[in-house]
mmCIF entry with sequence, helices, sheets and N, C-alpha, C, O atoms, coordinates in Angstrom:
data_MODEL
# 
_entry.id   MODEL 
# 
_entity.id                         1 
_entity.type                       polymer 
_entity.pdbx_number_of_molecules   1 
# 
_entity_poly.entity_id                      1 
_entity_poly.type                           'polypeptide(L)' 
_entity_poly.nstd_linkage                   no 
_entity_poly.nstd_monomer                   no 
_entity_poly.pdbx_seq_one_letter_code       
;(UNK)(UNK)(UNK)(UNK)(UNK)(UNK)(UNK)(UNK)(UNK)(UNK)(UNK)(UNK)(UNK)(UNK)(UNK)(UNK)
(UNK)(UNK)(UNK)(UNK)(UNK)(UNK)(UNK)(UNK)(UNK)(UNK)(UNK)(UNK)(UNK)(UNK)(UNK)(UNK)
(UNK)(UNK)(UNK)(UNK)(UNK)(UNK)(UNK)(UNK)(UNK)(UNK)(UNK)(UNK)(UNK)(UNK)(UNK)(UNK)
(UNK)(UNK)
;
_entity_poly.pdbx_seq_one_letter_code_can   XXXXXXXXXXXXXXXXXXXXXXXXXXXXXXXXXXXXXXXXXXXXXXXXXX 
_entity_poly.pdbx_strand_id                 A 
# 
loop_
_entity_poly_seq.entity_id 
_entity_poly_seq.num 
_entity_poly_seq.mon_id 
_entity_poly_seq.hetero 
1 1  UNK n 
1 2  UNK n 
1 3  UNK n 
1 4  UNK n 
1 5  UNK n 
1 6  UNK n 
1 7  UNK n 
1 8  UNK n 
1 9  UNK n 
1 10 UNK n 
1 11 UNK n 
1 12 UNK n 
1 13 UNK n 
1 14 UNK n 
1 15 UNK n 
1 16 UNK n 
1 17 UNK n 
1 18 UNK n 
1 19 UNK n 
1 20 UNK n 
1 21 UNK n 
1 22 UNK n 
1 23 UNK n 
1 24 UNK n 
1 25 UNK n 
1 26 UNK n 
1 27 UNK n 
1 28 UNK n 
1 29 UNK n 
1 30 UNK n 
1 31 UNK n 
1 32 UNK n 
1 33 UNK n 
1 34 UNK n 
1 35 UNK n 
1 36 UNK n 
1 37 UNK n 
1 38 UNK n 
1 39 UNK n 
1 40 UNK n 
1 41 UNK n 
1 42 UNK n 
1 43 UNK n 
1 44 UNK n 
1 45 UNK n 
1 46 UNK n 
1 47 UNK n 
1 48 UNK n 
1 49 UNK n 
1 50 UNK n 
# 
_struct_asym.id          A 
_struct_asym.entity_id   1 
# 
loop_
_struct_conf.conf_type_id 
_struct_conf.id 
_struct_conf.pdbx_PDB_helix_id 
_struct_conf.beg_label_comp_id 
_struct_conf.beg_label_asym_id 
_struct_conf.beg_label_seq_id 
_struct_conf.pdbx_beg_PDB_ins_code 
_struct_conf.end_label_comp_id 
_struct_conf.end_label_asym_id 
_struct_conf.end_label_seq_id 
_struct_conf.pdbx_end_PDB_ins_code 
_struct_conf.beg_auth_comp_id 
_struct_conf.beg_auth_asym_id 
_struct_conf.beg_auth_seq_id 
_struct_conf.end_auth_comp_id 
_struct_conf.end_auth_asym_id 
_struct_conf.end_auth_seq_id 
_struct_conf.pdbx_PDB_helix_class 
_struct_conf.details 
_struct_conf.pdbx_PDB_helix_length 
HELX_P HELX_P1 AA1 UNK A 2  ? UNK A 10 ? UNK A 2  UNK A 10 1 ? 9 
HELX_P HELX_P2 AA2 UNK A 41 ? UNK A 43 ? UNK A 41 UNK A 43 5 ? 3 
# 
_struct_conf_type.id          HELX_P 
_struct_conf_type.criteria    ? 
_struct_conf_type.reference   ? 
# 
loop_
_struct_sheet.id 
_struct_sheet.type 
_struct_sheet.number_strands 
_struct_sheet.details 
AA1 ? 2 ? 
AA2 ? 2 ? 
# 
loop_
_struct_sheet_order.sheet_id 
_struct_sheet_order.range_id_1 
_struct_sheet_order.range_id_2 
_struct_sheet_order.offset 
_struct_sheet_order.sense 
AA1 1 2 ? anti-parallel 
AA2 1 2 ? anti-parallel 
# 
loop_
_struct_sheet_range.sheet_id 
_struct_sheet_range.id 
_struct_sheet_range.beg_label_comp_id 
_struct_sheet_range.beg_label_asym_id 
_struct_sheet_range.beg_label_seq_id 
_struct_sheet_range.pdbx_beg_PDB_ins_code 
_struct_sheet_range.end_label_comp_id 
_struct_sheet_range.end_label_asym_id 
_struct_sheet_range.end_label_seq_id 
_struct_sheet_range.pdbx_end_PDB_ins_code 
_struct_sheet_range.beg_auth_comp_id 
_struct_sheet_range.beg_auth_asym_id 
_struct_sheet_range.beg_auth_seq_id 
_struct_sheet_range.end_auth_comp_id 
_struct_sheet_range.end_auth_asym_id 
_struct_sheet_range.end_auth_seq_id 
AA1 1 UNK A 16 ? UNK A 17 ? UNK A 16 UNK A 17 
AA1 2 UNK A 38 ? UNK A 39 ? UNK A 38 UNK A 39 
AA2 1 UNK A 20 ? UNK A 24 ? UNK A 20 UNK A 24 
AA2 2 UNK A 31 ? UNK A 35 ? UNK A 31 UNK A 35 
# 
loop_
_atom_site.group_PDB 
_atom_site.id 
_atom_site.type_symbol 
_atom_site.label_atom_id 
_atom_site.label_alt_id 
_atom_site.label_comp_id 
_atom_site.label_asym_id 
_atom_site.label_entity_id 
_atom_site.label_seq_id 
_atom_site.pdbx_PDB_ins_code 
_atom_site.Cartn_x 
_atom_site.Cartn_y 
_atom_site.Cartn_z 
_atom_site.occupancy 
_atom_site.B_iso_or_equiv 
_atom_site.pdbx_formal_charge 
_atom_site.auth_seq_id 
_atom_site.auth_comp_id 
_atom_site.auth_asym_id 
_atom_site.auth_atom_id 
_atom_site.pdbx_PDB_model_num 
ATOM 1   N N  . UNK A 1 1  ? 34.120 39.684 -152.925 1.00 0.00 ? 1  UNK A N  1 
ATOM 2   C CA . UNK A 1 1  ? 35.404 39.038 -152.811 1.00 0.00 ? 1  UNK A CA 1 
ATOM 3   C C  . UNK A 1 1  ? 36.295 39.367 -154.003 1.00 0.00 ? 1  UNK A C  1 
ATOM 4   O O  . UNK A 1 1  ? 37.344 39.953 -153.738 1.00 0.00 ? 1  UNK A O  1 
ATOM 5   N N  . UNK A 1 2  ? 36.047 39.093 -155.201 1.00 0.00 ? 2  UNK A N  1 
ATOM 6   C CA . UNK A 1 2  ? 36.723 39.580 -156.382 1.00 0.00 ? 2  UNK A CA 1 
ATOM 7   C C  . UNK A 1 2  ? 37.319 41.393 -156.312 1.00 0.00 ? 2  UNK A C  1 
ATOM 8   O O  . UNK A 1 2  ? 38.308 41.811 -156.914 1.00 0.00 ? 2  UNK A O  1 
ATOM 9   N N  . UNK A 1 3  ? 36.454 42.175 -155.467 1.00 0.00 ? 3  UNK A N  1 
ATOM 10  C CA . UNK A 1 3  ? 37.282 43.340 -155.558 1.00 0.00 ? 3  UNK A CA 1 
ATOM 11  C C  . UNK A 1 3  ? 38.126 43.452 -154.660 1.00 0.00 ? 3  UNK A C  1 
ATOM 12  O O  . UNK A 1 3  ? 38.843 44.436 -154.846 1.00 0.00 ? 3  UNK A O  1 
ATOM 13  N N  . UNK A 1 4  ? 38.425 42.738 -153.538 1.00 0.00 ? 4  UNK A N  1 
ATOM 14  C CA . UNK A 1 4  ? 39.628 42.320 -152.611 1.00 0.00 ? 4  UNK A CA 1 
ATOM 15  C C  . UNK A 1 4  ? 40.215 41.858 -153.332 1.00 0.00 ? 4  UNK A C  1 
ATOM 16  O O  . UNK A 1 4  ? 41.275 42.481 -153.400 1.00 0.00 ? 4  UNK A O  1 
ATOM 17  N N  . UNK A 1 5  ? 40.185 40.463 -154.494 1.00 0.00 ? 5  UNK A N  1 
ATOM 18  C CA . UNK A 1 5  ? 41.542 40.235 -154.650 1.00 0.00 ? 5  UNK A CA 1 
ATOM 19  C C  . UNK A 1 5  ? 42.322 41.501 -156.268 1.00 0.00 ? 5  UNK A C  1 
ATOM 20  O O  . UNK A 1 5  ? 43.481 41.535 -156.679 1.00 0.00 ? 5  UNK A O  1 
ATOM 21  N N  . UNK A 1 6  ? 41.324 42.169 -156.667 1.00 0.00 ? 6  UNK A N  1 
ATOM 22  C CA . UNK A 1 6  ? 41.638 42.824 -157.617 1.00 0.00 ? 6  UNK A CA 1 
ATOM 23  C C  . UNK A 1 6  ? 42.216 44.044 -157.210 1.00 0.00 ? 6  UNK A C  1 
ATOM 24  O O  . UNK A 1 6  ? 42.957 44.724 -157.919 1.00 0.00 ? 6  UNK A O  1 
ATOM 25  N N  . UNK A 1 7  ? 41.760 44.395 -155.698 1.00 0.00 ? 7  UNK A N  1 
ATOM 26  C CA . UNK A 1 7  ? 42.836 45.453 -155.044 1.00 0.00 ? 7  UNK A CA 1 
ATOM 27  C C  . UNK A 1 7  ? 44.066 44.903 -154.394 1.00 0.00 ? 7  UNK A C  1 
ATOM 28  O O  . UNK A 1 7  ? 44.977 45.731 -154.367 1.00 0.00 ? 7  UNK A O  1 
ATOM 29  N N  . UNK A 1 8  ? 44.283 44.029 -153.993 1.00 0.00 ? 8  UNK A N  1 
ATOM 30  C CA . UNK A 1 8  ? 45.489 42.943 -153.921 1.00 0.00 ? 8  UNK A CA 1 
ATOM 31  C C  . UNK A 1 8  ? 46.356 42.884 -155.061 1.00 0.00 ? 8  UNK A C  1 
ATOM 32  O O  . UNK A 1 8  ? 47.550 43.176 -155.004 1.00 0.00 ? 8  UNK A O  1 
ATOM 33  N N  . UNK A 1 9  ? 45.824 42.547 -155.982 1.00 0.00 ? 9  UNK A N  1 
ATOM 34  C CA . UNK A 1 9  ? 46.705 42.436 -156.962 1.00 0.00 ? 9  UNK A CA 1 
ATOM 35  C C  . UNK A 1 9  ? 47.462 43.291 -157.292 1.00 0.00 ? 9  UNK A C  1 
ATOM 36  O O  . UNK A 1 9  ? 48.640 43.021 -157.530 1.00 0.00 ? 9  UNK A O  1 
ATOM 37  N N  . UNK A 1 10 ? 46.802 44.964 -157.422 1.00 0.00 ? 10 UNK A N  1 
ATOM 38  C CA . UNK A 1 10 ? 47.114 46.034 -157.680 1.00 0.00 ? 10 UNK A CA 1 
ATOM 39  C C  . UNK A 1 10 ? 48.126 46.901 -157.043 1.00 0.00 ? 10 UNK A C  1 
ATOM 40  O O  . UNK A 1 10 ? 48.956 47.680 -157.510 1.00 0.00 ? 10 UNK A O  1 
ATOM 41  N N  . UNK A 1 11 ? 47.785 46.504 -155.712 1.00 0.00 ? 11 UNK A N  1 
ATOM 42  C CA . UNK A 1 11 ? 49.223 46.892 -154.784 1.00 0.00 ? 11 UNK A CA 1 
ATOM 43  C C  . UNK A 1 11 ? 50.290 46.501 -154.731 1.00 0.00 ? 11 UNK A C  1 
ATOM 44  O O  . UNK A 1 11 ? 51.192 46.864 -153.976 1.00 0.00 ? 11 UNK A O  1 
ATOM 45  N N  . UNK A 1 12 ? 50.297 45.705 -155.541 1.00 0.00 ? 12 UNK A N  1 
ATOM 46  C CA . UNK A 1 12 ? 51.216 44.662 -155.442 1.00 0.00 ? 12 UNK A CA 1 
ATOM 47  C C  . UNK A 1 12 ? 52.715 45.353 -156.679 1.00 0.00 ? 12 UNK A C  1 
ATOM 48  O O  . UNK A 1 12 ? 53.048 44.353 -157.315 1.00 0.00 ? 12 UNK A O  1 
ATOM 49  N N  . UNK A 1 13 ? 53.000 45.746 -156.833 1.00 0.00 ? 13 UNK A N  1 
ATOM 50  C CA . UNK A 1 13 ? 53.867 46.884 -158.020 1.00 0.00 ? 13 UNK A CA 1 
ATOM 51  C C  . UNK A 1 13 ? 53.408 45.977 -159.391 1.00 0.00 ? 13 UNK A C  1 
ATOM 52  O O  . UNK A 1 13 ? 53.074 46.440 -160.482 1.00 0.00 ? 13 UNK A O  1 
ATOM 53  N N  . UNK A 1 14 ? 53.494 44.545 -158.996 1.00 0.00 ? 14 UNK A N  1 
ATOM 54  C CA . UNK A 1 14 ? 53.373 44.437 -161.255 1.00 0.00 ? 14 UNK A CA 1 
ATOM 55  C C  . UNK A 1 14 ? 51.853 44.366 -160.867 1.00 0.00 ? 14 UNK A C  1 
ATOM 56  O O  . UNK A 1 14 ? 51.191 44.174 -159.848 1.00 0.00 ? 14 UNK A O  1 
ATOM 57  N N  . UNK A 1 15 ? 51.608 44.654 -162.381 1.00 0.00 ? 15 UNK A N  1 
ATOM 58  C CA . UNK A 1 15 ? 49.865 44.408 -162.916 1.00 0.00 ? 15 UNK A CA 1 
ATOM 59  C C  . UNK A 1 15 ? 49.717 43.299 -163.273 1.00 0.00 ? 15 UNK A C  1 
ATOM 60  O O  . UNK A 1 15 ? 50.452 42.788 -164.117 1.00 0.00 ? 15 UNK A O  1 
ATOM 61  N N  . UNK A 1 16 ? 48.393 42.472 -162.511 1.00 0.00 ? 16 UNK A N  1 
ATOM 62  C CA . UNK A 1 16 ? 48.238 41.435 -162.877 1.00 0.00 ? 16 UNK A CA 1 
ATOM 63  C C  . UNK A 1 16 ? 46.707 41.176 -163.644 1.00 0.00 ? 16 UNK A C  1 
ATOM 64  O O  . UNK A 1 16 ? 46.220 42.183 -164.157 1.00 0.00 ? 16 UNK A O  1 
ATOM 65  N N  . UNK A 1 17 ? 45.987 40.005 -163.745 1.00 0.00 ? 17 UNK A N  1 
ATOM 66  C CA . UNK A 1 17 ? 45.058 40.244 -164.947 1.00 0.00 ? 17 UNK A CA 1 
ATOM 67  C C  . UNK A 1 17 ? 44.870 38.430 -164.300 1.00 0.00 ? 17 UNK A C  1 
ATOM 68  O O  . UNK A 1 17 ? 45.709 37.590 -163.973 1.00 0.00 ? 17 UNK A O  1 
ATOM 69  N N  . UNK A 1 18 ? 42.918 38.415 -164.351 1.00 0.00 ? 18 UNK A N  1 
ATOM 70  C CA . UNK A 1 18 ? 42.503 37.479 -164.247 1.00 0.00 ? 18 UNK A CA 1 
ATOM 71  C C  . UNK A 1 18 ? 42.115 36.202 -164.931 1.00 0.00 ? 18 UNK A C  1 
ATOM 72  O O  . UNK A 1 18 ? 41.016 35.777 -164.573 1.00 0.00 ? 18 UNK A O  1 
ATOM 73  N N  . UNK A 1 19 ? 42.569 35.690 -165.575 1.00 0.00 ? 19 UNK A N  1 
ATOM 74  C CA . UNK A 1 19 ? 42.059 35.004 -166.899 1.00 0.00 ? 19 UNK A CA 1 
ATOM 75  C C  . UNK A 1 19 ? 41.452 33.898 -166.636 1.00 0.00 ? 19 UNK A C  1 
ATOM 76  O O  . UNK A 1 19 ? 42.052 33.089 -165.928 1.00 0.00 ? 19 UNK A O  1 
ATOM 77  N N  . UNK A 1 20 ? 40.411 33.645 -167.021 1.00 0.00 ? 20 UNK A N  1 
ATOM 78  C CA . UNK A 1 20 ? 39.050 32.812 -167.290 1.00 0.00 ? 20 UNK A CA 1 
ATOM 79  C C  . UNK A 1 20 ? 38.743 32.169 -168.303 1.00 0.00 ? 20 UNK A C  1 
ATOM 80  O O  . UNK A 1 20 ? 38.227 32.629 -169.322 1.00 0.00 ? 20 UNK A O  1 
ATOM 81  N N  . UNK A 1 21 ? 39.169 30.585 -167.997 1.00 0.00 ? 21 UNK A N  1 
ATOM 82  C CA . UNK A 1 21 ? 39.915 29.623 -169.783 1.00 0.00 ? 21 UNK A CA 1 
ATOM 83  C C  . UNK A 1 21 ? 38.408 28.894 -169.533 1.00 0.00 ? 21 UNK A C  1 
ATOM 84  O O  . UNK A 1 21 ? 38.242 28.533 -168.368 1.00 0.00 ? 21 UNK A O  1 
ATOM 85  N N  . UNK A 1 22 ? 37.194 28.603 -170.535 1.00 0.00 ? 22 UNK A N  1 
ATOM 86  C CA . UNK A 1 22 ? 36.645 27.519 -170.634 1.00 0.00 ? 22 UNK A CA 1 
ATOM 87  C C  . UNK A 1 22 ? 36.899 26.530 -171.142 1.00 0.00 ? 22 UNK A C  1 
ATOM 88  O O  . UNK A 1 22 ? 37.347 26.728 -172.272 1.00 0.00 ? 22 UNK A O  1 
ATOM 89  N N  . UNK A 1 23 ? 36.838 25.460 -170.862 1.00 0.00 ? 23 UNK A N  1 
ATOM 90  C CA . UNK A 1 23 ? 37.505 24.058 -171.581 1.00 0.00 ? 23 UNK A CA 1 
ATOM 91  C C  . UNK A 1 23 ? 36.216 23.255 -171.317 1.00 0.00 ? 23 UNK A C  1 
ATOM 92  O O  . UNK A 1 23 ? 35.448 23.335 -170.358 1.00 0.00 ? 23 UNK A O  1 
ATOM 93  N N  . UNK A 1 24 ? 36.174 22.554 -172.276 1.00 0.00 ? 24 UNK A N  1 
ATOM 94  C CA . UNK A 1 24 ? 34.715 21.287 -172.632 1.00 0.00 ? 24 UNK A CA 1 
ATOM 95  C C  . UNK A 1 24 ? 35.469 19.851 -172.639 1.00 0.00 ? 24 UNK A C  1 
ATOM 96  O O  . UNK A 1 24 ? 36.412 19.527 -173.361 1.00 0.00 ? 24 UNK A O  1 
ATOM 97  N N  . UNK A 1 25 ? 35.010 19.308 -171.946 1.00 0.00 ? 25 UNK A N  1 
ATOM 98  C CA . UNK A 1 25 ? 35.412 18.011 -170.918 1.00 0.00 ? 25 UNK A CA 1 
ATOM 99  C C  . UNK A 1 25 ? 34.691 16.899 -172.295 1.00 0.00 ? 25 UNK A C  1 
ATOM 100 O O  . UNK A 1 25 ? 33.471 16.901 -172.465 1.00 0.00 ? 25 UNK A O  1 
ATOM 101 N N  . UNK A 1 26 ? 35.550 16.074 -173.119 1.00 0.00 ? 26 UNK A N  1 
ATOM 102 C CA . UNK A 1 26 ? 35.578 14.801 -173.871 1.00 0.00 ? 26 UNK A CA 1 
ATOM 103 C C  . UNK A 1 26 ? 34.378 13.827 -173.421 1.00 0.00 ? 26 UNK A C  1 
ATOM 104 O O  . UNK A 1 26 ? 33.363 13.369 -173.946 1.00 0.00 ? 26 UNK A O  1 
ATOM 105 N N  . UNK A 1 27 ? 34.915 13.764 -172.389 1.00 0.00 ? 27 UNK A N  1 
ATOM 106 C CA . UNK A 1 27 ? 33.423 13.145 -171.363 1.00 0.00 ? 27 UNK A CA 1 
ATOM 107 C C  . UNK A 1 27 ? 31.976 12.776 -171.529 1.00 0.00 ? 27 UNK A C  1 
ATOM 108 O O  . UNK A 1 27 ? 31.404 11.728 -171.829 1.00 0.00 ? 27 UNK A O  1 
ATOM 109 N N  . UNK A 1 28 ? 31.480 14.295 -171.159 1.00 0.00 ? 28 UNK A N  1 
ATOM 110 C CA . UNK A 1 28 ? 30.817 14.171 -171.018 1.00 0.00 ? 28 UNK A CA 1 
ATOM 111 C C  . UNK A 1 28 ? 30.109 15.380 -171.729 1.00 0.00 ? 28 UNK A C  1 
ATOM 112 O O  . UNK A 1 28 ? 28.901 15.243 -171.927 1.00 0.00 ? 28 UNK A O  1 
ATOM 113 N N  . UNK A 1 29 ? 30.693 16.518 -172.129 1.00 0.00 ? 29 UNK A N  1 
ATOM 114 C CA . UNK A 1 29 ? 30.321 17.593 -172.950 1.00 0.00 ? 29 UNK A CA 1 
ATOM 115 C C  . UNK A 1 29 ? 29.860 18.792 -172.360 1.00 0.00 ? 29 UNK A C  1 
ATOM 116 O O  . UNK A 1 29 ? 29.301 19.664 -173.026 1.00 0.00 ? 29 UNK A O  1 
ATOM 117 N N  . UNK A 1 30 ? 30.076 18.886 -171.079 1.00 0.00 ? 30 UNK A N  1 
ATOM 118 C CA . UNK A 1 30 ? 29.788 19.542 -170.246 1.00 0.00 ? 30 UNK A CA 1 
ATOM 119 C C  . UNK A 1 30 ? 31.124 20.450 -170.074 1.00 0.00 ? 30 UNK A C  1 
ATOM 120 O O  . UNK A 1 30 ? 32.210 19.879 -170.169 1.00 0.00 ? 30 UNK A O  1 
ATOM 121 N N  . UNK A 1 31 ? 31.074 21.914 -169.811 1.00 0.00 ? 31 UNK A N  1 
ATOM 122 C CA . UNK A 1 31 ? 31.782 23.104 -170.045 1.00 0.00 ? 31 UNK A CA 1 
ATOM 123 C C  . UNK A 1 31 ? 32.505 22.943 -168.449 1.00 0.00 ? 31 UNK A C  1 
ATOM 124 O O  . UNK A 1 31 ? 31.968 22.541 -167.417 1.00 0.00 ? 31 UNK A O  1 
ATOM 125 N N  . UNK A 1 32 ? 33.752 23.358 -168.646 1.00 0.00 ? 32 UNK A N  1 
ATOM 126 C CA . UNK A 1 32 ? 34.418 23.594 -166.694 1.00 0.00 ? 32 UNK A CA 1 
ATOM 127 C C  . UNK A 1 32 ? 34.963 24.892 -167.446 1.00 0.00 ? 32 UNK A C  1 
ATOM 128 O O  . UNK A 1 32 ? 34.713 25.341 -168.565 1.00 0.00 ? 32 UNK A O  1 
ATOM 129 N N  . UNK A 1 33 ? 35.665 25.260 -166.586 1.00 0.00 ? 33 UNK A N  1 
ATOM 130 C CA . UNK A 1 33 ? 35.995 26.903 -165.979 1.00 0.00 ? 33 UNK A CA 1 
ATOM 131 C C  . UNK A 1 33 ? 37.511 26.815 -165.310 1.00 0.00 ? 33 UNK A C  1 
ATOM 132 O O  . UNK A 1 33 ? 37.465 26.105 -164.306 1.00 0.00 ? 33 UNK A O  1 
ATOM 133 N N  . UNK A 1 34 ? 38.499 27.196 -165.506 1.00 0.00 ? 34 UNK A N  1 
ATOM 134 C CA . UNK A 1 34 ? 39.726 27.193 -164.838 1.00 0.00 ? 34 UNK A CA 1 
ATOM 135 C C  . UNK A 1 34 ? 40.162 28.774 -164.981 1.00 0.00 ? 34 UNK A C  1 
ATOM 136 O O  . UNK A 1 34 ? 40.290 29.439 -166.009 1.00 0.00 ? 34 UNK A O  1 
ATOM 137 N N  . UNK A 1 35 ? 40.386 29.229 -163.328 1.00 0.00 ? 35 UNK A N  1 
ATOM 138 C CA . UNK A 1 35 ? 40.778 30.501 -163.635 1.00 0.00 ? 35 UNK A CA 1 
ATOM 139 C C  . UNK A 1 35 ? 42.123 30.446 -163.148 1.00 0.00 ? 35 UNK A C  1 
ATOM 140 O O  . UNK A 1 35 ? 42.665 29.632 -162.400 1.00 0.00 ? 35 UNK A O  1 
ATOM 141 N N  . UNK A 1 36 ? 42.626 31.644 -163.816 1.00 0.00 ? 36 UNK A N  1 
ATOM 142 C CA . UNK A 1 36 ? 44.099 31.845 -163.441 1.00 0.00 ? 36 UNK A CA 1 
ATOM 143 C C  . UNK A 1 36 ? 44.692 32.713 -163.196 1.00 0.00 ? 36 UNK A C  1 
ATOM 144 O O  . UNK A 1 36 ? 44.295 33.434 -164.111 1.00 0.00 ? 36 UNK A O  1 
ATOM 145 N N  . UNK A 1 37 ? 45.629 33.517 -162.482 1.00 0.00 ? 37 UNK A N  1 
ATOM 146 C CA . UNK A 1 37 ? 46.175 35.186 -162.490 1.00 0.00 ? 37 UNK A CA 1 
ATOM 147 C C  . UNK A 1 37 ? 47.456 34.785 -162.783 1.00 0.00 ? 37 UNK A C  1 
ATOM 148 O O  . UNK A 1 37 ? 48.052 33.816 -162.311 1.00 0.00 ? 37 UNK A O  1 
ATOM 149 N N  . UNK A 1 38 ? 47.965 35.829 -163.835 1.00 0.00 ? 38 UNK A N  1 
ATOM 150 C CA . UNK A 1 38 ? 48.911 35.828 -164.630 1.00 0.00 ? 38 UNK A CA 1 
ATOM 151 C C  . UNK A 1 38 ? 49.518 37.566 -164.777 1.00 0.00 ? 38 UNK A C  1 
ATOM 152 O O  . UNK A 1 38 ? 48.635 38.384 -164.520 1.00 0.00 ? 38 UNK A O  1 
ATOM 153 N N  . UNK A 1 39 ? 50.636 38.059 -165.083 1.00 0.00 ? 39 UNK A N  1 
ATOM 154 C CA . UNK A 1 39 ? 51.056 38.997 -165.152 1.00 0.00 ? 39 UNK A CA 1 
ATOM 155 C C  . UNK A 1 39 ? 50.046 39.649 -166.668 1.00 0.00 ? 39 UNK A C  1 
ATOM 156 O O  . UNK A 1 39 ? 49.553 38.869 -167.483 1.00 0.00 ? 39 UNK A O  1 
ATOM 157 N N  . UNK A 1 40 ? 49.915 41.121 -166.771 1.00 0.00 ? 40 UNK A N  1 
ATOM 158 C CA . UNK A 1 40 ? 49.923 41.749 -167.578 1.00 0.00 ? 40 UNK A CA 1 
ATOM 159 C C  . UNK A 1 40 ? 50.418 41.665 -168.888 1.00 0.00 ? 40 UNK A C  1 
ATOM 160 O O  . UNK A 1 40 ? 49.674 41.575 -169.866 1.00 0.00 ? 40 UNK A O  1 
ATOM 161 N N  . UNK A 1 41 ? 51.928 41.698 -168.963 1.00 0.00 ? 41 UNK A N  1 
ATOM 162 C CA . UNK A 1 41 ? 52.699 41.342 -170.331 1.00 0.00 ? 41 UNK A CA 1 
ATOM 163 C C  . UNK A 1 41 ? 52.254 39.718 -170.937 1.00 0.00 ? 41 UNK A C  1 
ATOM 164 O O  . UNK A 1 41 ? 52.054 39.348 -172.094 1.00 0.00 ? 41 UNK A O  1 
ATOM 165 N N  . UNK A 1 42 ? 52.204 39.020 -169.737 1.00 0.00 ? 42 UNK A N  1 
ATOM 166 C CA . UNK A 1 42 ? 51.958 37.277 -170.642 1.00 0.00 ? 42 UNK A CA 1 
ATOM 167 C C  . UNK A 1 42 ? 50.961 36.645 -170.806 1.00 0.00 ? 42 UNK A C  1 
ATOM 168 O O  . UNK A 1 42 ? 50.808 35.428 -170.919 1.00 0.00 ? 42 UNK A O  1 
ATOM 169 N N  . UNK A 1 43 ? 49.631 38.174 -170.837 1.00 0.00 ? 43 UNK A N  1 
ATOM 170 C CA . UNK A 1 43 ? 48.208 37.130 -170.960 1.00 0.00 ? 43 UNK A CA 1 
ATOM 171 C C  . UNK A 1 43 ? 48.060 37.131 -172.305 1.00 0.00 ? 43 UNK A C  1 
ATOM 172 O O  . UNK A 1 43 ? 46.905 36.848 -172.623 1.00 0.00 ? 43 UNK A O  1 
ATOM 173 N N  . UNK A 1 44 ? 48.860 37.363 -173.313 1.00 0.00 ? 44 UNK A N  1 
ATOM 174 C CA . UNK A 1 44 ? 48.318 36.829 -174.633 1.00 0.00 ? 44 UNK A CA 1 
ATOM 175 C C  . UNK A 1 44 ? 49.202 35.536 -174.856 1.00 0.00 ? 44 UNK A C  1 
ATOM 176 O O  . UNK A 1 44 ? 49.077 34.652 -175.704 1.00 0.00 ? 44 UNK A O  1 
ATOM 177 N N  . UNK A 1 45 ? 49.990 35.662 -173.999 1.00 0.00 ? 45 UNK A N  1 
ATOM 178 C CA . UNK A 1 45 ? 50.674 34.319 -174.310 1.00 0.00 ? 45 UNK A CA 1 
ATOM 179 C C  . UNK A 1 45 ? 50.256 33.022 -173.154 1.00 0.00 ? 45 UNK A C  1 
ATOM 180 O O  . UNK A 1 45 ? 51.071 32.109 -173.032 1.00 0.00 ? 45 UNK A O  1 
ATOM 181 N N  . UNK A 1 46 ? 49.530 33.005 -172.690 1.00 0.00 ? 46 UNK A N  1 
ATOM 182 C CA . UNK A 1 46 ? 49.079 32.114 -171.911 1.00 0.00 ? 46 UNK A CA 1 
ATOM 183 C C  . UNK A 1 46 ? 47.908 31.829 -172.640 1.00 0.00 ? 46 UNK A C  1 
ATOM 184 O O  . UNK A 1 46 ? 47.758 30.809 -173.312 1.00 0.00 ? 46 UNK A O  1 
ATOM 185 N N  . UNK A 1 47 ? 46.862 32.961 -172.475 1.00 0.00 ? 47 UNK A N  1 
ATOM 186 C CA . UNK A 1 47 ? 45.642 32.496 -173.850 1.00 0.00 ? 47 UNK A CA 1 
ATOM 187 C C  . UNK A 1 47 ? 46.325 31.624 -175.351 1.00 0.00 ? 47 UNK A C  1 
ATOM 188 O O  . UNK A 1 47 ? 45.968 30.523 -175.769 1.00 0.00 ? 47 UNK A O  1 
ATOM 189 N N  . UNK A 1 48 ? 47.294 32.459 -175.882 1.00 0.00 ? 48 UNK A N  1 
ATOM 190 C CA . UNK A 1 48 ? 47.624 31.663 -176.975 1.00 0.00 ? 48 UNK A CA 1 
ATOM 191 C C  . UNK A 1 48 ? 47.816 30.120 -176.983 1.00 0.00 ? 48 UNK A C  1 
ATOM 192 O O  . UNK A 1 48 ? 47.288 29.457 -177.876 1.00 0.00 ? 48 UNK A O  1 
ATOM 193 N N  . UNK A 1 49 ? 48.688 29.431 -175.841 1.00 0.00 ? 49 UNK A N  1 
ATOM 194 C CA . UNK A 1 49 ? 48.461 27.867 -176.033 1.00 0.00 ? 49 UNK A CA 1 
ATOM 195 C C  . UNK A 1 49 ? 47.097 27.412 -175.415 1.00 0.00 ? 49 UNK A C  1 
ATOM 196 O O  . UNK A 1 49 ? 46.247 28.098 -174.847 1.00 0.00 ? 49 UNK A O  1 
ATOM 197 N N  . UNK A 1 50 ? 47.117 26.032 -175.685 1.00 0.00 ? 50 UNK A N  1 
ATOM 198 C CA . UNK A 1 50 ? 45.804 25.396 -175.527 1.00 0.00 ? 50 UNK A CA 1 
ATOM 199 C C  . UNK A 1 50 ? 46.230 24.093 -174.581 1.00 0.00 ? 50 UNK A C  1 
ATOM 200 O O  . UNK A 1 50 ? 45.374 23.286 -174.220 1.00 0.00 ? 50 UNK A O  1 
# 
C-alpha cells in the first residue's frame, strides 16, 4: 500500500514527502505515531515546531 500512495504522490507535479512525528502521551508514557504528507520545501518546517 505505501508504494501506491508514494506513486500517487509523485504524479502528482509537486513532490511530496511522508513525515512520521512520534509523540509520548503525559498519560501514560506510552509512544503514538502521527503521520503526515506535506510538500517537499516545508518538511523542515513542519518538523521544526512541536
Amino acid at each position: 500500500m505505501a508504494k501506491k500512495v508514494v506513486a500517487t504522490l509523485q504524479a502528482a507535479g509537486k513532490q511530496y514527502a511522508k513525515v512520521i512525528r512520534m509523540k509520548r502521551s503525559e498519560k501514560s508514557g506510552a509512544y503514538t505515531f502521527t503521520e503526515t504528507i506535506v510538500p517537499n520545501d516545508k518538511v523542515q518546517e513542519f518538523l521544526a515546531k512541536r
